[in-house]
N, C-alpha and C positions, 0 to 999 in steps of 0.2 A: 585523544580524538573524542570529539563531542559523540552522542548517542544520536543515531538517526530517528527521527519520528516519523513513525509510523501511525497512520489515520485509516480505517476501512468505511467506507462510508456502508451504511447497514440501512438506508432508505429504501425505499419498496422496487422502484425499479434497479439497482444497485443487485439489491438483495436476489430481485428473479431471476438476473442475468448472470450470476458467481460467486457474489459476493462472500457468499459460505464455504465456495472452494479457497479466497483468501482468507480467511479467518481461519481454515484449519491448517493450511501451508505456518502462516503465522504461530499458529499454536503449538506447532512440531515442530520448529527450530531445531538444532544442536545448541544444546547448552552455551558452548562459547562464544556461535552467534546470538543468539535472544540476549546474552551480556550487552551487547552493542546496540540494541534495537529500543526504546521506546513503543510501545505499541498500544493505541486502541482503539477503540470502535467509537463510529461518532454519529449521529442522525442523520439525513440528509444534508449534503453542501448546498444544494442548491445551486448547480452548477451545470445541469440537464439544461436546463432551457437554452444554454449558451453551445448548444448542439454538442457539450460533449457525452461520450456512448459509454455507457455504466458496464461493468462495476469501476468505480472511480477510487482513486487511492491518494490522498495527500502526502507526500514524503516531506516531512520537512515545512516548508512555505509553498511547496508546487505541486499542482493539479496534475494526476495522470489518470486517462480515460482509455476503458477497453481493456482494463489491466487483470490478466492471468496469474497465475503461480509460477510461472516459467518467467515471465517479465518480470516479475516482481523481485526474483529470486537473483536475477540476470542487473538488475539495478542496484539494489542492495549489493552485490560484489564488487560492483566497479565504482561504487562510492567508498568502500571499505579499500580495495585497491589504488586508490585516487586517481582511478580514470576519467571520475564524474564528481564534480561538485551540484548538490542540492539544494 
């Protein structure tokens, strides 16, 4: 199984609105998830203006906006699971 990439975007509004709640979810993995994950932090997408609502998280090739540690975490499973392809 390929590694999922993981993107946080760390941009200002991003940033005010979680983004540091996902960055520390990410940072505390379990071991043998963070094996499967790619993960890092990227400047701004530039992808606000296209109305979507931060903190925004790349998985992969796809944009996800409004995204939590519970979603995030909720995603990451069911792509590991192969409920979701990314």
């Amino acid at each position: 199984m390929k590694k999922i990439r993981i993107e946080i975007c760390v941009g200002t509004a991003c940033h005010i609105m979680g983004a540091h709640e996902l960055i520390e979810f990410t940072e505390n993995l379990p071991e043998w998830l963070n094996e499967k994950i790619d993960y890092k932090l990227s400047p701004c997408f530039g992808v606000c203006h296209e109305n979507m609502k931060p903190p925004i998280v790349k998985l992969n090739d796809k944009y996800y906006e409004n995204m939590t540690p519970t979603a995030l975490k909720s995603m990451i499973m069911k792509v590991l699971e192969g409920r979701e392809e990314l």
